[in-house]
C-alpha positions in Angstrom: -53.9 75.3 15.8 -57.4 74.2 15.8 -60.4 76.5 18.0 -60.8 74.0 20.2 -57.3 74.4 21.3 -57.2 78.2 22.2 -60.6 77.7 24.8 -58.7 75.8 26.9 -56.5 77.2 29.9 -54.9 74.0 30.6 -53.1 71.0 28.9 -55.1 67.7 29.3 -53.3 64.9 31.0 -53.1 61.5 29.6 -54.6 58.4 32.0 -50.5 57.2 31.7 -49.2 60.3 33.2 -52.0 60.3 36.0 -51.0 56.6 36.6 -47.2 57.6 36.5 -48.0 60.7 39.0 -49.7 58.2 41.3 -47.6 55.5 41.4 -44.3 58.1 42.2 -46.0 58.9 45.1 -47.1 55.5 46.6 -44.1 53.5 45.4 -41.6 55.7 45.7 -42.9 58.1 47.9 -41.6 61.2 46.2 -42.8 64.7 47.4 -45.8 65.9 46.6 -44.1 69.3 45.8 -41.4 67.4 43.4 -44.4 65.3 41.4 -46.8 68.4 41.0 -43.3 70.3 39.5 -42.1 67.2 37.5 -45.7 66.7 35.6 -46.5 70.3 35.7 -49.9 69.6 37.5 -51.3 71.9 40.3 -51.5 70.5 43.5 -55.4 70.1 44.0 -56.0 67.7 40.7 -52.8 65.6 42.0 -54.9 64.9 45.4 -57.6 64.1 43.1 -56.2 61.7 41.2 -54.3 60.2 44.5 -57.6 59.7 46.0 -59.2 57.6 43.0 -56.1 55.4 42.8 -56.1 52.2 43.7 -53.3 50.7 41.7 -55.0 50.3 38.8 -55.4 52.3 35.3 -59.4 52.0 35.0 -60.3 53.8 38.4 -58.0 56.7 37.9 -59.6 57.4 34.1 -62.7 58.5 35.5 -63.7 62.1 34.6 -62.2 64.9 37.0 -64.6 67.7 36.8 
């Protein structure tokens, strides 16, 4: 387990789960409640992320601070 692993208090999400995340809710219009539990995300970073997307996989990697 490396230092820079036990600093952290949370798991960093890939750009292809954001994409997945995003695309469950527009295309298939899942629940927010049912994505957040599904990809183990809280609910604020989710709306983040929704709000950059456009359908696309270079808008949503932008940084999330």
């Amino acid at each position: 387990m490396s230092i820079l692993a036990l600093e952290r208090n949370y798991i960093p999400i890939d750009i292809e789960t954001r994409l997945h995340a995003c695309l469950r809710r527009t295309v298939s219009e899942w629940l927010i409640r049912k994505i957040t539990s599904f990809y183990h995300i809280k609910r604020s970073s989710f709306y983040r992320w929704l709000k950059r997307f456009d359908g696309t996989k270079q808008i949503i990697s932008g940084s999330f601070t």
